[in-house]
N, C-alpha and C positions, 0 to 999 in steps of 0.2 A: 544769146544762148543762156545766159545766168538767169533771167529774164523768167525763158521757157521752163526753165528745169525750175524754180523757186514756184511756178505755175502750177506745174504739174505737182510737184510734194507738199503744194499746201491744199489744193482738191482731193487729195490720196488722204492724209490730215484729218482733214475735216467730213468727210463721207459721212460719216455716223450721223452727223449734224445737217447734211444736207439732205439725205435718205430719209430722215426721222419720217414717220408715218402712223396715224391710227389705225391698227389691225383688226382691232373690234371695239363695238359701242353697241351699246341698247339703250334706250329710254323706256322701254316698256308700253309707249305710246301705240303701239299696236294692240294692246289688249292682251297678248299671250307671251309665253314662256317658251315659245319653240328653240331648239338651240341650246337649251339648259338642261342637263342632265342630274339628280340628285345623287346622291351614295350617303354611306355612313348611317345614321341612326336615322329612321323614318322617314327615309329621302320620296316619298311618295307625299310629305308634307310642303312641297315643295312649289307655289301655286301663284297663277296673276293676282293680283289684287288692285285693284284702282288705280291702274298705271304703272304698277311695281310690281316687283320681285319680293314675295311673301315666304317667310318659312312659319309655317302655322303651326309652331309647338306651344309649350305653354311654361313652364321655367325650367332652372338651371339643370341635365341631366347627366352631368360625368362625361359625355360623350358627343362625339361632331357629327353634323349635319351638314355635308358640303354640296352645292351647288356647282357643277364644273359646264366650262365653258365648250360644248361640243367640238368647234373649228379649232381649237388651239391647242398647241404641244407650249409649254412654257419656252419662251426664246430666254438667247443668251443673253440680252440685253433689253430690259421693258421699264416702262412705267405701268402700274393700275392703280385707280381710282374712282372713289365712287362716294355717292351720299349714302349714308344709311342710319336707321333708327332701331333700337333694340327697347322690348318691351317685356315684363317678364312675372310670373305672378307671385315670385318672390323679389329678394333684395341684388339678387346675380342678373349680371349683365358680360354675353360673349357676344363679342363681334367682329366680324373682318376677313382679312383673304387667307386665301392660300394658294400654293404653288410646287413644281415640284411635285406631284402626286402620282404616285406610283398606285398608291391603295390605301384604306384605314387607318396603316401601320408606316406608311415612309410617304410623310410630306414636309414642307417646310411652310411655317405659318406665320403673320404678323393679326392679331387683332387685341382690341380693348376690351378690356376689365372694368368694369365701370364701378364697381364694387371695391378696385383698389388705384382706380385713380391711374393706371396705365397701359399703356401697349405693352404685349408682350410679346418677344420673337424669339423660337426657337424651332427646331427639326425632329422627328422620328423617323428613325430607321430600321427598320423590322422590329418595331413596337421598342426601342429605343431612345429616348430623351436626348435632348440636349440641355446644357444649360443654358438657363433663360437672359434672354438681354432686354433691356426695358427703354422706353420713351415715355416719361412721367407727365402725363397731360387730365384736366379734373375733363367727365365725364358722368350724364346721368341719364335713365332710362328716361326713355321716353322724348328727349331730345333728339331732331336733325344734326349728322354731325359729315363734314368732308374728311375723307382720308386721304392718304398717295403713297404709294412705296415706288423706289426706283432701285431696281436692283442688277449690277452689273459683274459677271460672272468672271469677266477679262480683267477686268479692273482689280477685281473683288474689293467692291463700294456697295452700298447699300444705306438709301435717305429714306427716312419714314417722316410722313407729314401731317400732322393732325390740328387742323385752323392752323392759328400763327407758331405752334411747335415742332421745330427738328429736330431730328438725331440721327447722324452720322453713323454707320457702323464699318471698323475695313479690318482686314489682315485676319488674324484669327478668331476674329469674335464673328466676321463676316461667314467665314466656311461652316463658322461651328453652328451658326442659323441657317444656314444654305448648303446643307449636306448632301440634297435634292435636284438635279437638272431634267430637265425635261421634261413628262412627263404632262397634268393636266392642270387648269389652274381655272380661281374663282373665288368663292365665297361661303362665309361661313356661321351660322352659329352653335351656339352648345345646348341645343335644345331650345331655348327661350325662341320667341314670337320675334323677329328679325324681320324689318323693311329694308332693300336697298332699291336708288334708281340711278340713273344718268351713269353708267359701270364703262367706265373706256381703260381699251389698252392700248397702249405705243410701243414699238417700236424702233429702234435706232441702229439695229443692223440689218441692212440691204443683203437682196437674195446674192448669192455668188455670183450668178447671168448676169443683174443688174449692174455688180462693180467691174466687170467685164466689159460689158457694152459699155460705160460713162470712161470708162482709163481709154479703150483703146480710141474712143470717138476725140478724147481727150488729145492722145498723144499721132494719131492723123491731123488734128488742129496745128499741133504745136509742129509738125514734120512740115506742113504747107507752108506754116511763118516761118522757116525755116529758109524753105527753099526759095521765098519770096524776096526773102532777105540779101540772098546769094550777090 
């Protein structure tokens, strides 16, 4: 009986980790952009390129250019990651995601500065600021570089990963970058020439159906060793 029940609360437990799943990925290896929607400043610059996701501006202009991912509402619980390369005909360099996008004016963002050597993370809300939280990693145009945020809304945790650098963000510093739930989610630059490829998101919480059907199929298992036991 201890057996069964210690069974069953460590499957309940670990669900998140057992659900985990890719929700979306592109490689661009198809040639096109379908699925991509732009908004923000010249979102119609927004185009294939040689197997990639191109924003075809030209330097740094005040203002975002997001790329949003058609099929997704930001989940409560993800990872996204991607390669990308920022090119620019001045000395500024913007790049990276966002999330939580409601419009222009209330999202939640992480990307690199390359001009000042870091990530930065913060939120607007209704043309609203937060203050900024940083991941200090060197960065230079015109380089390939991997990212990854992993951002968990229950927890409130939040990993930012740029090559071999982490940083943790939780408790208030988390909310105060993540003001944003739901809503659309993707990529970004601030006008400059912006490559990204290989863009996947994850997942780690299962639909509600899903933990539904896995506990009760679960706990029919454990009711038959039960009664086998007898």
């Amino acid at each position: 009986m201890k057996q069964n029940l210690f069974l069953l609360f460590s499957f309940i437990f670990f669900l998140p980790t057992i659900f985990a799943a890719t929700i979306f990925e592109d490689n661009f290896n198809d040639g096109n952009i379908n699925g991509w929607t732009g908004y923000g400043t010249a979102p119609s610059q927004w185009q294939a390129n040689s197997n990639l996701l191109k924003y075809n501006g030209g330097s740094y202009v005040g203002s975002i250019s997001f790329a949003a991912i058609d099929s997704l509402l930001t989940p409560t619980n993800f990872t996204m990651e991607a390669d990308f390369m920022i090119t620019s005909s001045d000395s500024y360099g913007h790049i990276g995601f966002f999330w939580g996008y409601q419009s222009t004016n209330t999202f939640n963002t992480a990307y690199v500065r390359t001009h000042s050597d870091h990530i930065t993370h913060w939120s607007y809300v209704n043309g609203s600021q937060s203050a900024e939280s940083y991941l200090y990693a060197t960065a230079n145009n015109g380089v390939w570089y991997h990212m990854k945020i992993s951002v968990d809304y229950t927890t409130k945790t939040m990993i930012t990963q740029f090559g071999s650098t982490t940083q943790t963000f939780t408790g208030s510093t988390f909310d105060s970058i993540n003001r944003n739930s739901g809503g659309k989610m993707g990529v970004l630059t601030w006008g400059e020439v912006g490559y990204f490829d290989n863009i996947v998101v994850t997942s780690t919480v299962p639909e509600a159906s899903t933990i539904a059907t896995f506990c009760m199929s679960l706990l029919l298992f454990i009711a038959y060793k039960m009664k086998k036991n007898l």
